[in-house]
C-alpha positions in Angstrom: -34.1 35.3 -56.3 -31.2 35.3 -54.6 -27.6 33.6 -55.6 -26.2 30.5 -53.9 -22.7 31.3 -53.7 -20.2 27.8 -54.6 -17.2 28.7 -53.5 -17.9 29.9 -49.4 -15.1 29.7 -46.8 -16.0 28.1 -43.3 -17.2 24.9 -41.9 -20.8 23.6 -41.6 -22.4 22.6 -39.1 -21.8 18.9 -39.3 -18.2 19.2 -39.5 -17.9 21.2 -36.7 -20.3 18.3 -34.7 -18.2 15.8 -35.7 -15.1 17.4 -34.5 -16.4 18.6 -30.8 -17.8 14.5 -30.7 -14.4 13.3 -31.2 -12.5 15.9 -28.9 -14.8 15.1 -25.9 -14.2 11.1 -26.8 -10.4 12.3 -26.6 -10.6 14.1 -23.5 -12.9 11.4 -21.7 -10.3 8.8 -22.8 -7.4 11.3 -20.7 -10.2 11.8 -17.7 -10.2 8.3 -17.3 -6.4 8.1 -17.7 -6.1 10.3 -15.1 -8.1 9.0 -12.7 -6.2 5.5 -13.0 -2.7 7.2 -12.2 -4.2 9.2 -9.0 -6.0 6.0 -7.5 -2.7 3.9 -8.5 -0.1 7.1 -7.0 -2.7 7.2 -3.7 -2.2 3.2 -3.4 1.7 3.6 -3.9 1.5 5.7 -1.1 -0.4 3.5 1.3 1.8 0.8 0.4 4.6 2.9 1.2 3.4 4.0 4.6 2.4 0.2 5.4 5.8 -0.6 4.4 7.8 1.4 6.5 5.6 0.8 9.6 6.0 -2.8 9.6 10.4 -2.1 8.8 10.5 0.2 11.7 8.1 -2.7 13.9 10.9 -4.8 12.5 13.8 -2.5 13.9 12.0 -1.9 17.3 11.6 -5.7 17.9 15.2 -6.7 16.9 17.0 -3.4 18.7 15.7 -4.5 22.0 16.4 -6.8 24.8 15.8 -10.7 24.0 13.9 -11.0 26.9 11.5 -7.7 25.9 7.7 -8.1 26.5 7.4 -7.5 23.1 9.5 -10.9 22.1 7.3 -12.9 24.6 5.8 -15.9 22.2 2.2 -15.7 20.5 0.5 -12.8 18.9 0.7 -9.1 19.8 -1.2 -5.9 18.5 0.5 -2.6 18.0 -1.4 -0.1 20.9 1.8 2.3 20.3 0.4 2.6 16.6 1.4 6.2 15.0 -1.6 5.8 12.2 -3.9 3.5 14.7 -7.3 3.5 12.9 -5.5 3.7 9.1 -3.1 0.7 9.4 -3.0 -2.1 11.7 0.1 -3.5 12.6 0.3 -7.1 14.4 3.1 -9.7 14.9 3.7 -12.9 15.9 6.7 -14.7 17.7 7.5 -17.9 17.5 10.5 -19.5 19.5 12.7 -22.0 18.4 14.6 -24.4 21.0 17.7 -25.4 21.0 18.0 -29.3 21.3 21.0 -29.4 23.3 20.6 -27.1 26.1 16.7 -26.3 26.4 17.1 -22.9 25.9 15.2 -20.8 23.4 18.0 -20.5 20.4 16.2 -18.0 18.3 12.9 -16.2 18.2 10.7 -16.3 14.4 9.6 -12.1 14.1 6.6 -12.6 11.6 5.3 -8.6 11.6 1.9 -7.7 9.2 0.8 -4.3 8.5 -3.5 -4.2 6.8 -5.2 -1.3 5.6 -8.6 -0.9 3.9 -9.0 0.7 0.7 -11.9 0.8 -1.7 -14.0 -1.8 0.4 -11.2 -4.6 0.5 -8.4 -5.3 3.0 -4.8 -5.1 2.2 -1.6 -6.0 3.7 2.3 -6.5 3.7 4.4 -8.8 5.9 8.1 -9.1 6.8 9.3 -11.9 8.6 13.7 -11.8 10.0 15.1 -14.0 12.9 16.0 -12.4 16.4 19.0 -15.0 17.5 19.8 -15.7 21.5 23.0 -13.9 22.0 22.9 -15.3 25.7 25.3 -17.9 27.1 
């Protein structure tokens, strides 16, 4: 017969179960941490780029002429697009008349950037004033 020893060193086999169970609940809790910050960081990033397309729409409309094609009341569509296909960027221009002298007083510069991610359609807008510096 052979001597069960009492006082062995080591784990068994159920402690050393239990452990891996709760490092791979640990590490599949991080996973999913991690996947949260690298869809939020790559949204960030779309935001910025939709950002900056529609300030720099903004600066190109406002930098030229009052009387540029661009300015021309109603809806326009970007054709000169740097990321045509990504981002679409639109704007509308509304003119305001001055009561006194029938002239067009200001111009209303309302410019939207959209982008689809992850099946649904997101945008930013900006809106500014382009005043009549004519007399």
């Amino acid at each position: 017969m052979k001597k069960i020893a009492l006082n062995q060193k080591g784990f068994t086999i159920i402690e050393v179960t239990i452990t891996t169970f709760l490092l791979v609940v640990a590490f599949l809790g991080l996973l999913s941490l991690s996947v949260m910050a690298i869809k939020g960081n790559a949204f960030s990033k779309m935001m910025t780029t939709a950002t900056a397309l529609g300030n720099d729409k903004i600066e190109d409309l406002k930098a030229g002429a009052f009387t540029n094609v661009e300015l021309n009341s109603g809806s326009h569509t970007d054709t000169g697009n740097p990321f045509q296909g990504l981002y679409t960027r639109t704007w509308i221009i509304t003119d305001t008349i001055d009561a006194t002298s029938s002239r067009i007083a200001c111009k209303t510069i309302a410019v939207s950037v959209s982008w689809s991610w992850l099946g649904k359609t997101h945008n930013v807008s900006f809106n500014t004033l382009q005043a009549n510096q004519d007399e």
